[in-house]
C-alpha positions in Angstrom: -2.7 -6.5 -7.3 0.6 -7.1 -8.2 1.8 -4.0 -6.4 0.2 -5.6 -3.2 2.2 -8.8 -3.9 5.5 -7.0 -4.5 4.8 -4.8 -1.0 4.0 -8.4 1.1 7.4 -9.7 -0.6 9.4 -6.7 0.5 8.1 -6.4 3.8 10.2 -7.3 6.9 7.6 -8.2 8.7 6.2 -10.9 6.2 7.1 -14.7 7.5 4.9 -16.0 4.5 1.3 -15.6 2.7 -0.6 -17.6 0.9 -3.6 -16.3 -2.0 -6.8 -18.1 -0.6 -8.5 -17.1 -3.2 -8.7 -14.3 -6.7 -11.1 -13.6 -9.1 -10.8 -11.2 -11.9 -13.4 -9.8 -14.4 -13.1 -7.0 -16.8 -13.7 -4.5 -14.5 -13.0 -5.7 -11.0 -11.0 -8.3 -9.0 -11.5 -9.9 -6.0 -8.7 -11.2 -3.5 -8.1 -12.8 -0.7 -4.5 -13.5 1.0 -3.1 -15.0 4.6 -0.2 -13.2 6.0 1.9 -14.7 8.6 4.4 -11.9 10.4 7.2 -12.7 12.2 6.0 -12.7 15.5 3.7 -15.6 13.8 0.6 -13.4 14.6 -1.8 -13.5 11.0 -3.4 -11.0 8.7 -6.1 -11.7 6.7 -6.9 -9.2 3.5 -10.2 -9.4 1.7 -10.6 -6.8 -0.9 -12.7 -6.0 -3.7 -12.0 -3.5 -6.1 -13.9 -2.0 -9.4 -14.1 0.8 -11.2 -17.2 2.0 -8.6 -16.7 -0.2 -5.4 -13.6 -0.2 -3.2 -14.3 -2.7 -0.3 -12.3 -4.2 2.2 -11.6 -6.2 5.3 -8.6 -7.0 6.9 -8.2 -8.5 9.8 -4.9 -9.1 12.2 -5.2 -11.6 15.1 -2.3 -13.1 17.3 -0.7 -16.4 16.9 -3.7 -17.6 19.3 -6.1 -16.7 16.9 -7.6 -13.6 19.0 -8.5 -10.7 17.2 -6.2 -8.0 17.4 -8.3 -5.4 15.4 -10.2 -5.7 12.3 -10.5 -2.8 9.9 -13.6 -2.6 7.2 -15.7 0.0 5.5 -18.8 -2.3 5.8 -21.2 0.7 5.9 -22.8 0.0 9.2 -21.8 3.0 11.6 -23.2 6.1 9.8 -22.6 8.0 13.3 -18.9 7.5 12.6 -16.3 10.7 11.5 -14.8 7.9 9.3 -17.6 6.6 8.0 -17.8 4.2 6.5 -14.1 3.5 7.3 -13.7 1.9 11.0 -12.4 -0.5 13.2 -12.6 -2.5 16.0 -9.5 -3.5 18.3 -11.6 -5.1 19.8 -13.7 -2.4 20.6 -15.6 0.2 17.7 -13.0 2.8 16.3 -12.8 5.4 13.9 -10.3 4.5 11.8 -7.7 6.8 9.6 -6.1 4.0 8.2 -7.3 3.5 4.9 -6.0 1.0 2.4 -3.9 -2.2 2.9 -0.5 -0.6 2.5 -1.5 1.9 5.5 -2.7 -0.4 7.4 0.8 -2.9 7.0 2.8 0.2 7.9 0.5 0.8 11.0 1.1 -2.8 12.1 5.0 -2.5 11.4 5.1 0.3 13.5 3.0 -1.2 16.4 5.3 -5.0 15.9 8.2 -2.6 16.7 6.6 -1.4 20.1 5.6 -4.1 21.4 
């Protein structure tokens, strides 16, 4: 977790966040966090991680609050190549990019496009 935390701080994209919410057991924690970027659009990061379970939602909308895309591995779309790993922007994606630090670098690249 505190790798996450030190990524957010370093990122040049990062206006400001704010923990929502964190629970931590022996073997697990849970977190939740809201990102503002500089273009004021937010990211919200729900993950849960254990020693078995790895699960995860995070989901970027604009300043307007429409949804942008949403990446999760909610295992719903067995048809998927990705599966459970997907997306929708707004439409249902395979998605490739796995794990919050991917998916920052994904949106710093598509911030710089745009």
């Amino acid at each position: 977790m505190l790798k996450k935390l030190n990524f957010i701080e370093k990122s040049k994209i990062v206006k400001s966040y704010e923990i929502l919410d964190f629970k931590q057991g022996k073997d697990f924690y849970y977190i939740k966090i809201k990102l503002v970027f500089t273009d004021e659009s937010e990211f919200y990061v729900r993950e849960f991680i254990s020693e078995k379970d790895y699960l995860y939602s995070y989901h970027w909308q604009n300043k307007d609050g429409k949804l942008r895309i949403r990446w999760d591995n909610v295992p719903h779309h067995k048809d998927m190549k990705t599966f459970p790993h997907h997306k929708h922007s707004p439409k249902l994606e395979e998605s490739t990019e796995i794990g919050f630090e991917e998916i920052m670098l994904f949106i710093e690249e598509k911030m710089k496009k745009e």
